[in-house]
N, C-alpha and C positions, 0 to 999 in steps of 0.2 A: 539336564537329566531327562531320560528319554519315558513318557507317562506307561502307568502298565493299568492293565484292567479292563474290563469291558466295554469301556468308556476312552480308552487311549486313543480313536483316533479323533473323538470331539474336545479333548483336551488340547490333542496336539494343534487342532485346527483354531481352538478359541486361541492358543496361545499365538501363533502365527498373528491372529487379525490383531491382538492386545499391542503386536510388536509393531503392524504398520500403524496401527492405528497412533502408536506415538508418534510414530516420522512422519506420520500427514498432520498432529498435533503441531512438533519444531518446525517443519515448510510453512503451516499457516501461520505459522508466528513468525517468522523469517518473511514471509510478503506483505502479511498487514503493517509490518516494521517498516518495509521499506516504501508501501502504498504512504505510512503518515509520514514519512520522512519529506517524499516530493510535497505532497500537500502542506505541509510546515513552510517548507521554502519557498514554494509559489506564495504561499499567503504572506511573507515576508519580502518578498519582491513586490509584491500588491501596495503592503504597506510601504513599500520605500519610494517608490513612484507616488504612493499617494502625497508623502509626504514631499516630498521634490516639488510636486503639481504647486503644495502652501506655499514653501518657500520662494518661488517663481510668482508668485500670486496669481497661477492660474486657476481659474474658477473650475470648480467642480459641478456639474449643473446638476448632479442628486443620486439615488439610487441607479436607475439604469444607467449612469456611466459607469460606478461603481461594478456594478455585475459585468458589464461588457468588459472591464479591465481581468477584474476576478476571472471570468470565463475563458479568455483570450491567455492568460498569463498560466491559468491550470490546466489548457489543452494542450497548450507547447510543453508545458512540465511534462505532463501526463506520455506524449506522445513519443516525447523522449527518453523517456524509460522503458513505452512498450519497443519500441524499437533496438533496446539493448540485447546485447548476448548472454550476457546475465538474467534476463527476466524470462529469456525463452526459454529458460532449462526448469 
C-alpha cells in the first residue's frame, strides 16, 4: 500500500531500506552458516588425523604441530570454498 502524506516519500524510502535490510540479514546468515560449516569439518578432519597419528603411535611433539595441522587443514578448507561458484554470488 502506497504511503500518503507529507512524509510519503521518507516512509517509502525507510520502507525500502527495512526490506534490504532483511535480505542482507538472510545472506549474513546463509554465509556465517556456511563459513561454520567448513570450519566444523576442517576441525573434524584435524581431529581425525589426530587421532590416526595415536593409533599409528606416532608422537605428537606438542602444540605447534597441533597448529600447523589445524592451520594447513583450514587453509585448504577455506580456500576451497573461496574458490566455489556458490560463494562468488
Amino acid at each position: 500500500m502506497p504511503a500518503v502524506g507529507k512524509d510519503r516519500e521518507n516512509v517509502e524510502l525507510l520502507s525500502r531500506t527495512v526490506d534490504r535490510f532483511g535480505v542482507f540479514l538472510s545472506r549474513s546468515s546463509e554465509f556465517q552458516n556456511r563459513i561454520c560449516a567448513v570450519a566444523q569439518q576442517a576441525m573434524e578432519q584435524v581431529v581425525a588425523t589426530l587421532a590416526q597419528k595415536v593409533r599409528n603411535n606416532e608422537p605428537v611433539s606438542g602444540f605447534t604441530e597441533f597448529i600447523k595441522l589445524w592451520t594447513a587443514t583450514n587453509e585448504k578448507a577455506f580456500l576451497d570454498l573461496f574458490k566455489t561458484e556458490e560463494f562468488s554470488k
